[in-house]
mmJSON file of the N, C-alpha and C atoms, coordinates in Angstrom:
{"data_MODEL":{"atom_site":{
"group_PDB":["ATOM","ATOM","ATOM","ATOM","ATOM","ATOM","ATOM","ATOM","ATOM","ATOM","ATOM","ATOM","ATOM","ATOM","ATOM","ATOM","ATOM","ATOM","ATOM","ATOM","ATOM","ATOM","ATOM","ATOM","ATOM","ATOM","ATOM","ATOM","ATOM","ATOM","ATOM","ATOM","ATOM","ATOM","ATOM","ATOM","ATOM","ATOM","ATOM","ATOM","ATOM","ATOM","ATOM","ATOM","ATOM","ATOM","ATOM","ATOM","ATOM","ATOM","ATOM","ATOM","ATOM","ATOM","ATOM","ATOM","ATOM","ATOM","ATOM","ATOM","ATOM","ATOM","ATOM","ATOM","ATOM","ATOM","ATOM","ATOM","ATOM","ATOM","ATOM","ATOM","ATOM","ATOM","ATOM","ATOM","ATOM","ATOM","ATOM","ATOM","ATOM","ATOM","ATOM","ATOM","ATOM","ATOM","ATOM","ATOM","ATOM","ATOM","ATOM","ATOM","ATOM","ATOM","ATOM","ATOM","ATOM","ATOM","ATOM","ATOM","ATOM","ATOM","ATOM","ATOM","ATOM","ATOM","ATOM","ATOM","ATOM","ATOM","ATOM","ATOM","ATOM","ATOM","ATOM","ATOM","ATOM","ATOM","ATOM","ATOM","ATOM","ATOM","ATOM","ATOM","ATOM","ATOM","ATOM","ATOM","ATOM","ATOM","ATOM","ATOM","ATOM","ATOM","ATOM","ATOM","ATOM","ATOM","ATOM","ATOM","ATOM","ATOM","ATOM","ATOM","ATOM","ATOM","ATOM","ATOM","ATOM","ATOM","ATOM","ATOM","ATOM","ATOM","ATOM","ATOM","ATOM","ATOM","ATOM","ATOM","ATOM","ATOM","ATOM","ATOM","ATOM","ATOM","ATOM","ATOM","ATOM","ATOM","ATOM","ATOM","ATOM","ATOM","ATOM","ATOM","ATOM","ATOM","ATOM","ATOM","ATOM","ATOM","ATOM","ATOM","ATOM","ATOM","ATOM","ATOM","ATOM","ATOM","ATOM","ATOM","ATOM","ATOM","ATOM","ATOM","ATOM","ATOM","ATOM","ATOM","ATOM","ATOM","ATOM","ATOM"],
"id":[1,2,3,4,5,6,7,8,9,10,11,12,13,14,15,16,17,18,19,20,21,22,23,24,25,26,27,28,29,30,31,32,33,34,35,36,37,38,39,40,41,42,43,44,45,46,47,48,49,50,51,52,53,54,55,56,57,58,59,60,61,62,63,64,65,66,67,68,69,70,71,72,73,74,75,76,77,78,79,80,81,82,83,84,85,86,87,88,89,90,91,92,93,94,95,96,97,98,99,100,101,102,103,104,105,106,107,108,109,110,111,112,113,114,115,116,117,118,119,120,121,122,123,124,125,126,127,128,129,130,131,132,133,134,135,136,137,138,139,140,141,142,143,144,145,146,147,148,149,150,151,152,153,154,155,156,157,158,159,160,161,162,163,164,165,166,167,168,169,170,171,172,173,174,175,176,177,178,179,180,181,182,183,184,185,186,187,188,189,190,191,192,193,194,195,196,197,198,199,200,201,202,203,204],
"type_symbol":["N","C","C","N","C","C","N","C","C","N","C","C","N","C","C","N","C","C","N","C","C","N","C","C","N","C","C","N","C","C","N","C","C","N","C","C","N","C","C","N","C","C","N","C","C","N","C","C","N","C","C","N","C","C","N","C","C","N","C","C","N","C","C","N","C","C","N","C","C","N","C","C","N","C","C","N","C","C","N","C","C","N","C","C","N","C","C","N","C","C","N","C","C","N","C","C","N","C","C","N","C","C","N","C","C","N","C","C","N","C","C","N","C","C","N","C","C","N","C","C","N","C","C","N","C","C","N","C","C","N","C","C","N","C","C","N","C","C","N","C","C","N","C","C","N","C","C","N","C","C","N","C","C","N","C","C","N","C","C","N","C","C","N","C","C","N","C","C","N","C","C","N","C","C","N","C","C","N","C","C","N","C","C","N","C","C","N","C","C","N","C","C","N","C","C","N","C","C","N","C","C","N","C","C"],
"label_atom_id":["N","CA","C","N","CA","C","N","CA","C","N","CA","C","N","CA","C","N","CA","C","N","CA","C","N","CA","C","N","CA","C","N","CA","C","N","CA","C","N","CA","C","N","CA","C","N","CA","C","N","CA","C","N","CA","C","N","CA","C","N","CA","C","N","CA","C","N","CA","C","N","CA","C","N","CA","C","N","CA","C","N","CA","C","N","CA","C","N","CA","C","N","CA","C","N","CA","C","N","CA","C","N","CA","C","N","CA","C","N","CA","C","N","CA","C","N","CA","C","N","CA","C","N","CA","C","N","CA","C","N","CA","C","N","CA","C","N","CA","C","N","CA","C","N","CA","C","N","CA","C","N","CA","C","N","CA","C","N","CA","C","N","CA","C","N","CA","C","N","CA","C","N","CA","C","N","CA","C","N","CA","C","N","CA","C","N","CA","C","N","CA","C","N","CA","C","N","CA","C","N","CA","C","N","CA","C","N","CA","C","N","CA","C","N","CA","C","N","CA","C","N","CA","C","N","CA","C","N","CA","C","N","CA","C","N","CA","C"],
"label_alt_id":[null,null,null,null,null,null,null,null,null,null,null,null,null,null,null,null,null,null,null,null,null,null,null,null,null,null,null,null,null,null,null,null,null,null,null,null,null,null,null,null,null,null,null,null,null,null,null,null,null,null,null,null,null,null,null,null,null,null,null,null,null,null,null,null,null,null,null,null,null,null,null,null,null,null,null,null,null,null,null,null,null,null,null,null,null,null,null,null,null,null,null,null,null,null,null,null,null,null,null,null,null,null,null,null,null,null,null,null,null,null,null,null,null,null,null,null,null,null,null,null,null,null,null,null,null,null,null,null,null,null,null,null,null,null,null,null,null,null,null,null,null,null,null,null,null,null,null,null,null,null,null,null,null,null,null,null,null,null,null,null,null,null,null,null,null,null,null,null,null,null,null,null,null,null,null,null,null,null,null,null,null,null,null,null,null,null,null,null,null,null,null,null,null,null,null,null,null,null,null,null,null,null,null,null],
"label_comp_id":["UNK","UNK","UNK","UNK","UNK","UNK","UNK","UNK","UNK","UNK","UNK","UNK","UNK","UNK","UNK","UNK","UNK","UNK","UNK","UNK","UNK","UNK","UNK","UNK","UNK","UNK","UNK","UNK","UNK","UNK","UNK","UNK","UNK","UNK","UNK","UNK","UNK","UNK","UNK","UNK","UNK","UNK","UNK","UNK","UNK","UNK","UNK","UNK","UNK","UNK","UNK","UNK","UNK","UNK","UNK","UNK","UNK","UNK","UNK","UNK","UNK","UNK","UNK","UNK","UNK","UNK","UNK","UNK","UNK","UNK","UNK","UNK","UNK","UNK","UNK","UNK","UNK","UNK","UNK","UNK","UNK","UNK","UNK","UNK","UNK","UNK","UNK","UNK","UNK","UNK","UNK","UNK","UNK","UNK","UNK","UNK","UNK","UNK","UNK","UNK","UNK","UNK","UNK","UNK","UNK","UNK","UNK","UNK","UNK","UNK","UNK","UNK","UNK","UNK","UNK","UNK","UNK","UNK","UNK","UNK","UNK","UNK","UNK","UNK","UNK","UNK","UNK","UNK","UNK","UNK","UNK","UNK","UNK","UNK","UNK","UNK","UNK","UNK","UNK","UNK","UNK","UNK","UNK","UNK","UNK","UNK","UNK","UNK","UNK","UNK","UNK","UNK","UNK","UNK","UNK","UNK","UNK","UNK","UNK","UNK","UNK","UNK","UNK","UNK","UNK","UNK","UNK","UNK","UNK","UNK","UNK","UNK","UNK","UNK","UNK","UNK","UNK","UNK","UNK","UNK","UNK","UNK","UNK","UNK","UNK","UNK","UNK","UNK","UNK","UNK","UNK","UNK","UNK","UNK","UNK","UNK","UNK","UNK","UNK","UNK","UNK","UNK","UNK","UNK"],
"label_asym_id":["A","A","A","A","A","A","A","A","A","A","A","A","A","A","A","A","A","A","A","A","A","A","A","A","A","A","A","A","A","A","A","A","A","A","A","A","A","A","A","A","A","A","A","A","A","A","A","A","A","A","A","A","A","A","A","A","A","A","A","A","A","A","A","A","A","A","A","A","A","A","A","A","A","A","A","A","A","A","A","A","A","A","A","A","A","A","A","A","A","A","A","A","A","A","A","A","A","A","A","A","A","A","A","A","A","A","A","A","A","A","A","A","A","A","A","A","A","A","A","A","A","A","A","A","A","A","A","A","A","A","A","A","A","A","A","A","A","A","A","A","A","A","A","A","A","A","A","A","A","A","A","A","A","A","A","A","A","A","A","A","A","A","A","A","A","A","A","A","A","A","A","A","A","A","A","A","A","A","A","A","A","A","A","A","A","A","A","A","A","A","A","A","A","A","A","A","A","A","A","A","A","A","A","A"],
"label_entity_id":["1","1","1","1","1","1","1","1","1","1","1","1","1","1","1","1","1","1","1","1","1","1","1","1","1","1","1","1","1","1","1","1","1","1","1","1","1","1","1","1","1","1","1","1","1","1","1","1","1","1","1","1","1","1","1","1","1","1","1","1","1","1","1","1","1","1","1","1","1","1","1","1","1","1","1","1","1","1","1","1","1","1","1","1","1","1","1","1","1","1","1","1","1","1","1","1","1","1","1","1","1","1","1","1","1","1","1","1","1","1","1","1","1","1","1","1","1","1","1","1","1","1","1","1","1","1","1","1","1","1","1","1","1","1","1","1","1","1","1","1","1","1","1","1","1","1","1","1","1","1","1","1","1","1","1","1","1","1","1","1","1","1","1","1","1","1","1","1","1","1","1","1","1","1","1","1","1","1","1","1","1","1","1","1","1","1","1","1","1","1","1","1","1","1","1","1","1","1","1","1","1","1","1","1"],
"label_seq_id":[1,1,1,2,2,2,3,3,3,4,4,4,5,5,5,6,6,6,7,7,7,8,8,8,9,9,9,10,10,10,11,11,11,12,12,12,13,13,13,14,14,14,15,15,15,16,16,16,17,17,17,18,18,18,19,19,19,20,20,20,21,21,21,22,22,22,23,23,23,24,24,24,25,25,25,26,26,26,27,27,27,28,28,28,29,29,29,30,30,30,31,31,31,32,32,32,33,33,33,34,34,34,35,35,35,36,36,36,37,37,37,38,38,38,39,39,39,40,40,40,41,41,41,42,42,42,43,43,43,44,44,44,45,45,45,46,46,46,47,47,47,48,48,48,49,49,49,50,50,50,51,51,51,52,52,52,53,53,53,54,54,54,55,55,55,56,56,56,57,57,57,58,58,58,59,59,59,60,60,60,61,61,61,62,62,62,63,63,63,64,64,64,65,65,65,66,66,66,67,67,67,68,68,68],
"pdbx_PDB_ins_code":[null,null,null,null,null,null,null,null,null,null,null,null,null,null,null,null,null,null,null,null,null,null,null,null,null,null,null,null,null,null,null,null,null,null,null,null,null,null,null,null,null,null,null,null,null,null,null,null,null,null,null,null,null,null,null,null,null,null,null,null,null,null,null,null,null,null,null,null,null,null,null,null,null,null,null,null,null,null,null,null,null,null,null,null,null,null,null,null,null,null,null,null,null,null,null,null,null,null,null,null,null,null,null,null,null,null,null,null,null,null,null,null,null,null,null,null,null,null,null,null,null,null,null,null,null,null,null,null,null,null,null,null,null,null,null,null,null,null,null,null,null,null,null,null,null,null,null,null,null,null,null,null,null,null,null,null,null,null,null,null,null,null,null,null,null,null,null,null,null,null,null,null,null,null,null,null,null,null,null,null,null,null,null,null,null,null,null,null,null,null,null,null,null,null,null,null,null,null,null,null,null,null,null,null],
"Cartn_x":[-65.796,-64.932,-63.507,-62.97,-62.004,-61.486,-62.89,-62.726,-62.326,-63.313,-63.347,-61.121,-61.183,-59.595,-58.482,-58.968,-58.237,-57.925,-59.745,-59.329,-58.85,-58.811,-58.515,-56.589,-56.387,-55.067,-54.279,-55.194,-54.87,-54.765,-55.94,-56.066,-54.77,-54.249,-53.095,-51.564,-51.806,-50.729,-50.632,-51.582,-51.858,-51.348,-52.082,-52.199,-50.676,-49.626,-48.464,-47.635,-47.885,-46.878,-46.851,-48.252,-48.385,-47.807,-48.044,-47.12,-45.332,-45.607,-43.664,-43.304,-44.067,-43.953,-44.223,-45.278,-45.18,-43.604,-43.646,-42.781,-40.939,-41.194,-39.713,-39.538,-41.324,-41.67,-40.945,-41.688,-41.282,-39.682,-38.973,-37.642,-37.154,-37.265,-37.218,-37.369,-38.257,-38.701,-37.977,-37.421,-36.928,-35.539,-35.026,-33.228,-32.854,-33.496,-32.659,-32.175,-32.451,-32.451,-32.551,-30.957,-30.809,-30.995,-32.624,-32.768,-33.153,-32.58,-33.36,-34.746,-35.781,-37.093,-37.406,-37.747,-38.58,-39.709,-40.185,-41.615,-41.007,-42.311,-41.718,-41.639,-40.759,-40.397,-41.756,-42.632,-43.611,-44.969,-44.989,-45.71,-45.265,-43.788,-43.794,-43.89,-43.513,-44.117,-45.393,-46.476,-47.817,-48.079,-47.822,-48.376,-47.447,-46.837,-45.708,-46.759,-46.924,-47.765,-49.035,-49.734,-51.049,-50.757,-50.275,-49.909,-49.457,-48.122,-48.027,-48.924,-50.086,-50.864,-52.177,-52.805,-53.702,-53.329,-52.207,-51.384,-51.521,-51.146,-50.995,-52.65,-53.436,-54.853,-55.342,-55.074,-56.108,-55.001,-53.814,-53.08,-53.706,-53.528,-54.056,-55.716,-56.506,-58.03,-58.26,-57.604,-57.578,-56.712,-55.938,-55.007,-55.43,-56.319,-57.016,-59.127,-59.018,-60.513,-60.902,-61.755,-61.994,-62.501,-62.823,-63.362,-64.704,-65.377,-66.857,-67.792],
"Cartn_y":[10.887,10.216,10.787,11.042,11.727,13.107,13.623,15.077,14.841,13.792,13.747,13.45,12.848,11.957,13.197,14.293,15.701,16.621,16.439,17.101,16.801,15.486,14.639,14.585,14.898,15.067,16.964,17.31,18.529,18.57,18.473,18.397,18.086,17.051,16.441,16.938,17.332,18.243,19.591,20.407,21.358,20.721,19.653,19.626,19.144,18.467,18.458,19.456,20.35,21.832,22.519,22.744,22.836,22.426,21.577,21.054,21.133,20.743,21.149,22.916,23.59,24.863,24.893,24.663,24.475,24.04,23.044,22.404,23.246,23.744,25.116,25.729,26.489,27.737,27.134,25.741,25.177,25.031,24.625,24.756,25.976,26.953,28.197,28.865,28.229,28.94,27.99,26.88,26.093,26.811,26.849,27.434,27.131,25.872,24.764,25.406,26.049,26.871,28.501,28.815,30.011,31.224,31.747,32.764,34.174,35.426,36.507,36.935,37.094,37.952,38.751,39.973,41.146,40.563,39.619,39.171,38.35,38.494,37.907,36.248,35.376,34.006,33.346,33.689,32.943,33.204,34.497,33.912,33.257,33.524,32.41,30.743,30.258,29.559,29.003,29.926,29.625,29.297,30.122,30.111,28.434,28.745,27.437,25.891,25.997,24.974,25.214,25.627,26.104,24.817,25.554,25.035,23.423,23.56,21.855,21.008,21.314,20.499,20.075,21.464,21.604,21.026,21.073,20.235,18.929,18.198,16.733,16.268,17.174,16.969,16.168,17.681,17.934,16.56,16.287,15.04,13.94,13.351,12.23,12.292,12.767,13.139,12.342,13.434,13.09,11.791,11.232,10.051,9.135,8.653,7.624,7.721,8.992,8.393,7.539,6.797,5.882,7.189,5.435,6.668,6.364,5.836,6.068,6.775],
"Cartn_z":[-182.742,-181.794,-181.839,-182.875,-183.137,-182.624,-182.413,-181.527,-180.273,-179.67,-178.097,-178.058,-178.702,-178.338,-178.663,-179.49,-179.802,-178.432,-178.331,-176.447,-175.866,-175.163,-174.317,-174.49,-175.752,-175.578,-175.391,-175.985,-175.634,-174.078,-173.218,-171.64,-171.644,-171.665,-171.191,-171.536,-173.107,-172.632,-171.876,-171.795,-171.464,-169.804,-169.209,-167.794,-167.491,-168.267,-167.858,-168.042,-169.258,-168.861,-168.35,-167.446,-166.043,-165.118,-164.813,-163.991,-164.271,-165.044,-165.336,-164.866,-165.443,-165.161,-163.566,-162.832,-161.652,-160.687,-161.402,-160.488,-160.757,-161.623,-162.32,-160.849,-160.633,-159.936,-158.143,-158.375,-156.697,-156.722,-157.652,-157.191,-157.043,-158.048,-157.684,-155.799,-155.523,-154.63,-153.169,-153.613,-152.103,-152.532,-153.544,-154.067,-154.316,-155.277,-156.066,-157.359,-157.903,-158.971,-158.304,-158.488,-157.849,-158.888,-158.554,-160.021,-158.505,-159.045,-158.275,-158.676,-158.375,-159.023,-158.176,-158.689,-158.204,-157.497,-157.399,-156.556,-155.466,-154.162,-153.027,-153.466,-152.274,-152.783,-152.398,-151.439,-151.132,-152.035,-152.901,-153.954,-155.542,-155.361,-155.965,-155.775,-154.484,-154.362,-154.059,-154.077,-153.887,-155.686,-156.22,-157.761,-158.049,-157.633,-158.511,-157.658,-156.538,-155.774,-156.849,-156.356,-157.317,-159.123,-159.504,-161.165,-161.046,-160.263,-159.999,-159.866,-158.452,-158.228,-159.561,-159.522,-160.747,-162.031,-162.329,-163.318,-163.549,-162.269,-162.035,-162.227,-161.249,-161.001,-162.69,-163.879,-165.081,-165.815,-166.248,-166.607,-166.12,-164.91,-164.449,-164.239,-164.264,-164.772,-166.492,-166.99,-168.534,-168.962,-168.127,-168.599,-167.834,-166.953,-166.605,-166.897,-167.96,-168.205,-169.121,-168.824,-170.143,-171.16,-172.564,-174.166,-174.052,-173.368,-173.169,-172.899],
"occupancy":[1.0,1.0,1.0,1.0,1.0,1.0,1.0,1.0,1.0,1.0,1.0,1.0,1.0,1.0,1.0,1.0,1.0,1.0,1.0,1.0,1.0,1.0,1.0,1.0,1.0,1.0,1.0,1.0,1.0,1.0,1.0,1.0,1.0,1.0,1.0,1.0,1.0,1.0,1.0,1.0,1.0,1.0,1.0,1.0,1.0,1.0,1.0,1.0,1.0,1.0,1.0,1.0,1.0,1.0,1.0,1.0,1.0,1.0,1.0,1.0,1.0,1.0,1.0,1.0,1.0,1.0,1.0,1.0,1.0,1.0,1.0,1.0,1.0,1.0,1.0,1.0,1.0,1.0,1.0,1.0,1.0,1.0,1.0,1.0,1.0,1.0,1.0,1.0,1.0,1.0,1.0,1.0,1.0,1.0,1.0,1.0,1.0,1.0,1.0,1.0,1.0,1.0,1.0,1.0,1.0,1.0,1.0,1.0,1.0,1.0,1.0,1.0,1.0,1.0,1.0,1.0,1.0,1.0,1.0,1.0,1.0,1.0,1.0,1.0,1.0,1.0,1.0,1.0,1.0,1.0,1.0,1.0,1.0,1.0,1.0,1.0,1.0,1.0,1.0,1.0,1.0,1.0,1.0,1.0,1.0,1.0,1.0,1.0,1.0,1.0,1.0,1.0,1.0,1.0,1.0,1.0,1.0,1.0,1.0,1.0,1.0,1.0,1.0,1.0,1.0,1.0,1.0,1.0,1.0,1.0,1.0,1.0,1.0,1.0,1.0,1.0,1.0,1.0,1.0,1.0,1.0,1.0,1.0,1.0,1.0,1.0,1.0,1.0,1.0,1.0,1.0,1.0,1.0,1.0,1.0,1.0,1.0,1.0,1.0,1.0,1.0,1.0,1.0,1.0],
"B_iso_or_equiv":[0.0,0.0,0.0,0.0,0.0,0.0,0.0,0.0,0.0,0.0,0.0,0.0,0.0,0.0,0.0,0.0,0.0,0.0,0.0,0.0,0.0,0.0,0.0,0.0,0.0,0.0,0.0,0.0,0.0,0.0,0.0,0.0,0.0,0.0,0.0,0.0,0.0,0.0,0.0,0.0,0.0,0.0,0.0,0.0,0.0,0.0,0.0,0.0,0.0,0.0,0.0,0.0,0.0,0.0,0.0,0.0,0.0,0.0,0.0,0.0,0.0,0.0,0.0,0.0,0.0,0.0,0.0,0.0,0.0,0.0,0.0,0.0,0.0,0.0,0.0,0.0,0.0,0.0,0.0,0.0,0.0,0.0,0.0,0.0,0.0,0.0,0.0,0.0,0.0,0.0,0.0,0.0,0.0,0.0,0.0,0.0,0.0,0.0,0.0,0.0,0.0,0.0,0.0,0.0,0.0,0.0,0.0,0.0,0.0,0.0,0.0,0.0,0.0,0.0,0.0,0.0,0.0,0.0,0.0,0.0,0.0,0.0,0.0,0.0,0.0,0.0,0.0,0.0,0.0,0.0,0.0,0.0,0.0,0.0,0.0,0.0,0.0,0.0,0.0,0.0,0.0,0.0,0.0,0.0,0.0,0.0,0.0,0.0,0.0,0.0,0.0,0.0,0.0,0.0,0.0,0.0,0.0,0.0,0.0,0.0,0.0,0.0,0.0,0.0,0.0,0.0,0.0,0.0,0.0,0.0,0.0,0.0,0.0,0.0,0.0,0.0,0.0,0.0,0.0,0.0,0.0,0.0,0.0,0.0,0.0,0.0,0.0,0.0,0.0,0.0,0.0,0.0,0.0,0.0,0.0,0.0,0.0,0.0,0.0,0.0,0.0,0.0,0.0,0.0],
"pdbx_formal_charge":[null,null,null,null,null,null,null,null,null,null,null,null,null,null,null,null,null,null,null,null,null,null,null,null,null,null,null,null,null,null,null,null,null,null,null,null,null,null,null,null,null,null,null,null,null,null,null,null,null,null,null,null,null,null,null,null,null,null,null,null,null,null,null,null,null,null,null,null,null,null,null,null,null,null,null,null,null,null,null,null,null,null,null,null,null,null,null,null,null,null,null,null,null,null,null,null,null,null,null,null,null,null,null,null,null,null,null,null,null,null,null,null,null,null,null,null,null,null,null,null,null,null,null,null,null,null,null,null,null,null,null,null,null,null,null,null,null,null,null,null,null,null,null,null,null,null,null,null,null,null,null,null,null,null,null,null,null,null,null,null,null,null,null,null,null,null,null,null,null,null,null,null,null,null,null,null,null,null,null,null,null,null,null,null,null,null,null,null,null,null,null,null,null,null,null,null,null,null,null,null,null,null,null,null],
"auth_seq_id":[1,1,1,2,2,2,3,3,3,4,4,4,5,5,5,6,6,6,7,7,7,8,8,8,9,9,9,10,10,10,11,11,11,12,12,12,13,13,13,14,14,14,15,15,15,16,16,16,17,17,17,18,18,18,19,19,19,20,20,20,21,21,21,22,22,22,23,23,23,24,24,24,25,25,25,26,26,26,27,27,27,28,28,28,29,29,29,30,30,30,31,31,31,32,32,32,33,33,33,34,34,34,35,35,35,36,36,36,37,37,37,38,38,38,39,39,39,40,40,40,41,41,41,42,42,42,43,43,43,44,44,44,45,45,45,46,46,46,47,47,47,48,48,48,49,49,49,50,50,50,51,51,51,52,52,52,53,53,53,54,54,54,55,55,55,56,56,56,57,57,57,58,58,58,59,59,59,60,60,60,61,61,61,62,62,62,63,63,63,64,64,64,65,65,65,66,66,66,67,67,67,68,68,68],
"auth_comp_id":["UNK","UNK","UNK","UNK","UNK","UNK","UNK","UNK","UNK","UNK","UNK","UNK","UNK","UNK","UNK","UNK","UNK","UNK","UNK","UNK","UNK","UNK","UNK","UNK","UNK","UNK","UNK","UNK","UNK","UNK","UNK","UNK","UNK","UNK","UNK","UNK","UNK","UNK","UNK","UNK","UNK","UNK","UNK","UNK","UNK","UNK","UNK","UNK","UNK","UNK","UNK","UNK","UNK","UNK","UNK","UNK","UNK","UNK","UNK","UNK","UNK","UNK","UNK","UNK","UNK","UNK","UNK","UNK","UNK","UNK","UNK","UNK","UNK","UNK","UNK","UNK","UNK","UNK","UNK","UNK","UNK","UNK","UNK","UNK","UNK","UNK","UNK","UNK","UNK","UNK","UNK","UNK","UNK","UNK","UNK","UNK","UNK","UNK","UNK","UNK","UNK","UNK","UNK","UNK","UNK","UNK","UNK","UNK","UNK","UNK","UNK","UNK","UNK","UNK","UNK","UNK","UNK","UNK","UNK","UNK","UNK","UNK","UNK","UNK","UNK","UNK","UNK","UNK","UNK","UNK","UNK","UNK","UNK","UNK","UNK","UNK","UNK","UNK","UNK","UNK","UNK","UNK","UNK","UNK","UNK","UNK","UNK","UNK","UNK","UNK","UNK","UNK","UNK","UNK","UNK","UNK","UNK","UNK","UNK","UNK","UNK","UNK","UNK","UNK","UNK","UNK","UNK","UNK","UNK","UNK","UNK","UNK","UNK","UNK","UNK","UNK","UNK","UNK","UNK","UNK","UNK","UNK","UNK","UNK","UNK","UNK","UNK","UNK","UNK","UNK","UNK","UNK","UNK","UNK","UNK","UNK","UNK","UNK","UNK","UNK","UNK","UNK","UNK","UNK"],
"auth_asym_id":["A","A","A","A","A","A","A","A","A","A","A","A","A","A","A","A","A","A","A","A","A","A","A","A","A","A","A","A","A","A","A","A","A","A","A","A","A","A","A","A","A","A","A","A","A","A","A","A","A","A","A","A","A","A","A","A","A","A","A","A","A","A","A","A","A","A","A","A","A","A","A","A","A","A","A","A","A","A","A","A","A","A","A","A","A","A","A","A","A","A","A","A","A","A","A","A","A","A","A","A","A","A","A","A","A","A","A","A","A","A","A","A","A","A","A","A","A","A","A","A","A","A","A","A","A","A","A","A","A","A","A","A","A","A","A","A","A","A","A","A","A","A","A","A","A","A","A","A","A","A","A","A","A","A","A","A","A","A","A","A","A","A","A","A","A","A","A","A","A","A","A","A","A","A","A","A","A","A","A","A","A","A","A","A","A","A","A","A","A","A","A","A","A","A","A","A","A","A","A","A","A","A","A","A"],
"auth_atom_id":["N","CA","C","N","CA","C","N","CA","C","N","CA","C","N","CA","C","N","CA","C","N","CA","C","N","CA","C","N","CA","C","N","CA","C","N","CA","C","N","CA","C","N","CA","C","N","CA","C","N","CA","C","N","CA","C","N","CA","C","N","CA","C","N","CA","C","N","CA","C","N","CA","C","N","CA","C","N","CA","C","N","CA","C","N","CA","C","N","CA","C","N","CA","C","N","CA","C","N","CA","C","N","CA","C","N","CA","C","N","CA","C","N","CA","C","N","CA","C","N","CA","C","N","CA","C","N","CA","C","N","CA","C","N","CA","C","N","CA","C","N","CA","C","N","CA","C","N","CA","C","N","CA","C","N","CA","C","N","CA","C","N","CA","C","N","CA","C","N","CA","C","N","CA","C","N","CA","C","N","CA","C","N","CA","C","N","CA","C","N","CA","C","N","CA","C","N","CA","C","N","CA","C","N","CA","C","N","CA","C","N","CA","C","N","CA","C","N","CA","C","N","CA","C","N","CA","C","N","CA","C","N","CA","C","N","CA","C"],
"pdbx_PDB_model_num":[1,1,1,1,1,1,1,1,1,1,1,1,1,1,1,1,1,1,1,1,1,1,1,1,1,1,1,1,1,1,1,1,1,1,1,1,1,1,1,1,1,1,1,1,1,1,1,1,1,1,1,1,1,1,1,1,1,1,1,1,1,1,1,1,1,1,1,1,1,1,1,1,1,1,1,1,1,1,1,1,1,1,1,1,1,1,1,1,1,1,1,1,1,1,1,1,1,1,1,1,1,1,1,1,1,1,1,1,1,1,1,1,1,1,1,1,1,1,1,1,1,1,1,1,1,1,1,1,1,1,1,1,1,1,1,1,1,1,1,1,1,1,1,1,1,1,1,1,1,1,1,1,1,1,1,1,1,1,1,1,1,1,1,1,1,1,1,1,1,1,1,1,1,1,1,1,1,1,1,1,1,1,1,1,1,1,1,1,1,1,1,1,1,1,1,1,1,1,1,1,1,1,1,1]
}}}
């Protein structure tokens, strides 16, 4: 039982630094955070969308399943 609750937190952090990192990439990319990069702005904002969402998805997945 102890394992399952190891994963289950790993998922979760894993799925919110995702998202945090995501959501870096999306300000980045509207100009809230004025950084220059060698890559175009619209893939960074695709990747940064991408991670945010998938992020939130694998967190709230793993933080509303039951331990059954």
């Amino acid at each position: 039982m102890e394992n399952q609750n190891t994963k289950r937190t790993v998922f979760m952090i894993s799925g919110a630094m995702d998202a945090l990192l995501g959501g870096v990439a999306l300000l980045i990319y509207f100009g809230v955070i004025p950084v220059d990069l060698d890559i175009p702005r619209l893939a960074v904002g695709i990747i940064g969308g991408i991670l945010f969402f998938s992020g939130v998805a694998v967190f709230t997945y793993f933080f509303t399943r039951t331990d059954s």
